[in-house]
C-alpha positions, 0 to 999 in steps of 0.5 A: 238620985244619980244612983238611980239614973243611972240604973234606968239608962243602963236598964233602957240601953239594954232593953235598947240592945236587946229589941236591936238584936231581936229585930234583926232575927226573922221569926222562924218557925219550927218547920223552917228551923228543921229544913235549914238544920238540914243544911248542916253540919259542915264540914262533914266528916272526911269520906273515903272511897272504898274503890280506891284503896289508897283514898285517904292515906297520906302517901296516896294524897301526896302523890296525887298532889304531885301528879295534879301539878304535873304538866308532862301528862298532858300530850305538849308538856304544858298543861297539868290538872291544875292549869283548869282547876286552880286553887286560886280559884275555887279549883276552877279556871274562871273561863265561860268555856274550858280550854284544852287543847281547844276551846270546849263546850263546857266550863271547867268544874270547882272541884270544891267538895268533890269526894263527897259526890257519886255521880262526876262530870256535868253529864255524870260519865264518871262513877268514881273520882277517879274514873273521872279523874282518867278522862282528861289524861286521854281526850284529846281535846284537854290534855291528850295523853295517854297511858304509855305516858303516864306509866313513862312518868311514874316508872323512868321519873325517880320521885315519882317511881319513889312517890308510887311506890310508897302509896301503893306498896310496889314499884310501877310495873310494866302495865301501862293501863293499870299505872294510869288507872293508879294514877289516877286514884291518886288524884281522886285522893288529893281531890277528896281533900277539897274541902270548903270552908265554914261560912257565915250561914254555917254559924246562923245554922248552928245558933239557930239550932243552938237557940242561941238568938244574939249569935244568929242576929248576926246574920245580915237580915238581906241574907235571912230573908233570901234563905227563907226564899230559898227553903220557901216560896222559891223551893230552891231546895228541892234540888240543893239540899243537904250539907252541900246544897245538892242532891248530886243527881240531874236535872234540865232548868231550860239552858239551851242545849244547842252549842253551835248549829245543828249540833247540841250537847245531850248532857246526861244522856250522852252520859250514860252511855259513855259511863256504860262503854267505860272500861273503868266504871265501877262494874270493871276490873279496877274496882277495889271494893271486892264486895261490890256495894259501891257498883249498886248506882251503876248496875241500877241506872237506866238510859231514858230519854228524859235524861236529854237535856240534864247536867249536874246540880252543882253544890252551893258552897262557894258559890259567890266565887266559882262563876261564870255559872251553868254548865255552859258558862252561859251567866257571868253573875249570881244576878244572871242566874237568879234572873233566868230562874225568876223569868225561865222559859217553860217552853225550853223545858221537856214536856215528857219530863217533870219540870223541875223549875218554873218562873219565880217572878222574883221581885227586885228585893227577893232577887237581892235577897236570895243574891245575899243569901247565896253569898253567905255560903262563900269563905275565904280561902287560907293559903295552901302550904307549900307541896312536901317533896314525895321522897325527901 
């Protein structure tokens, strides 16, 4: 008789269990499954850009490594890549607006995935990492230096001349422009290395694909729910979709473009035109794809007036911790920015363009929702590894 008590408690407490964890998975369907398979798998495989013939290579992350730490680039000795895009946090600086040598219209950018991109910058200006790794060596309003200082460092430092010479097989010459333009290929190899982490929604993704129900009822039901807002109702996808929640492209979602009277920031189309004017788009001389493929999207692109207004769709991943958030800094939390997409203003919106976002009227528990979602692509960090010397 104990025997058979026994038997039924553990036979109720299972049953107990398995109705737990059932309950604590939504009913997906298989559509839904197939959209959020498509956020996946992560991390991708690691990208190598055929402009820059030294991407990838273990001499031309390295240096890149050493010259993104490197204040004597800037114009006052005092500020390097990494004085912006801190890796203590999320390869940004957690200012509203970034400061260069003033305070600028814009925030400074996570870096986080970067390599995987085709488009750079808020406005797209840049091409290629590295093309968009050259314009803060030279505005004046963020790091103010220049060529002749860059070829100075690489040629009279004997680390650097030593570091330049085993990424690109040549001691630096006396062409000033083109040691900045390799450089600069250095850092886009060390910031192709920005990789984000997994996170809780990579291992819901893989058990929900996998079938494996107890794996992906670990994930918070709060998350769930705001996952199936955004691949749903919310058609926040439509733009942040794929492995790193973007599609990499441009879009207006009604942020004021006014950054003091009388004066506004175009965003990509004021991009396009400087990417056109650049000497170091993928069109130029310095493009090391002789075939000329990569070019393809610059050769392509067209100016249209519909491009005012427009700034980058950043990717999601990490997103919890990269704030303030829009290009401009304009929301200080995720909540901000759910709120502005639950009540945006159709009125701020191009008429002549195809909106690309309406008022979600978002309930309180939908924002909460979605807000818990978002969260779910956020990891922590391991600790970086102290920088090798580039000539031991």
């Amino acid at each position: 008789m104990i025997r058979l008590l026994l038997a039924l408690v553990l036979a109720a407490s299972a049953a107990t269990a398995t109705g737990a964890s059932a309950q604590s998975l939504l009913d997906w369907t298989e559509e839904e499954v197939r959209s959020i398979g498509r956020h996946g798998p992560w991390p991708p495989p690691p990208v190598r850009d055929p402009s820059n013939r030294i991407s990838g290579t273990p001499a031309g992350i390295l240096l890149g490594e050493h010259l993104f730490n490197e204040p004597r680039l800037s114009g006052d000795g005092k500020m390097s890549c990494a004085t912006c895009h801190q890796a203590g946090r999320d390869w940004s600086d957690g200012l509203a607006k970034a400061q260069g040598t003033v305070e600028l219209d814009r925030r400074t950018p996570s870096l986080w995935n970067v390599g995987y991109s085709h488009w750079f910058g808020w406005d797209g200006a840049g091409d290629s990492l590295w093309a968009q790794s050259i314009r803060p060596l030279l505005d004046a309003r963020e790091m103010n230096g220049g060529a002749p200082r860059v070829g100075a460092l690489l040629r009279d430092d004997r680390a650097f001349a030593c570091g330049y010479e085993k990424a690109f097989g040549a001691a630096p010459g006396r062409d000033d422009e083109l040691l900045l333009v390799n450089a600069a290929k250095a850092l886009a190899a060390f910031q192709a290395t920005f990789v984000s982490p997994r996170t809780p929604f990579d291992d819901f993704r893989d058990a929900l694909l996998a079938g494996d129900r107890d794996a992906a009822a670990r994930y918070p039901l709060s998350a769930q729910r705001g996952l199936r807002l955004f691949i749903g109702d919310a058609s926040c996808n439509a733009c942040h979709f794929g492995p790193r929640f973007t599609n990499g492209e441009f879009g207006d979602v009604g942020i004021p473009f006014f950054v003091r009277p009388g004066e506004v920031d175009s965003g990509r189309l004021g991009g396009l035109t400087r990417l056109a004017e650049s000497p170091f788009n993928l069109l130029g001389k310095f493009n090391d794809d002789t075939t000329g493929e990569n070019a393809r999207r610059t050769r392509h692109v067209r100016r249209l007036h519909t491009n005012f207004g427009e700034f980058r769709v950043p990717g999601l991943r990490q997103v919890g911790r990269g704030g303030p958030y829009m290009h401009n800094g304009s929301f200080a939390t995720l909540e901000d920015v759910v709120k502005h997409y639950s009540e945006v203003n159709p009125d701020r919106l191009h008429s002549d363009g195809v909106p690309l976002v309406r008022p979600l009227a978002l309930s309180t528990d939908q924002s909460a929702d979605l807000v818990a979602f978002l969260r779910s692509l956020d990891a922590d960090v391991p600790p970086r590894p102290a920088v090798p010397p580039l000539c031991p």
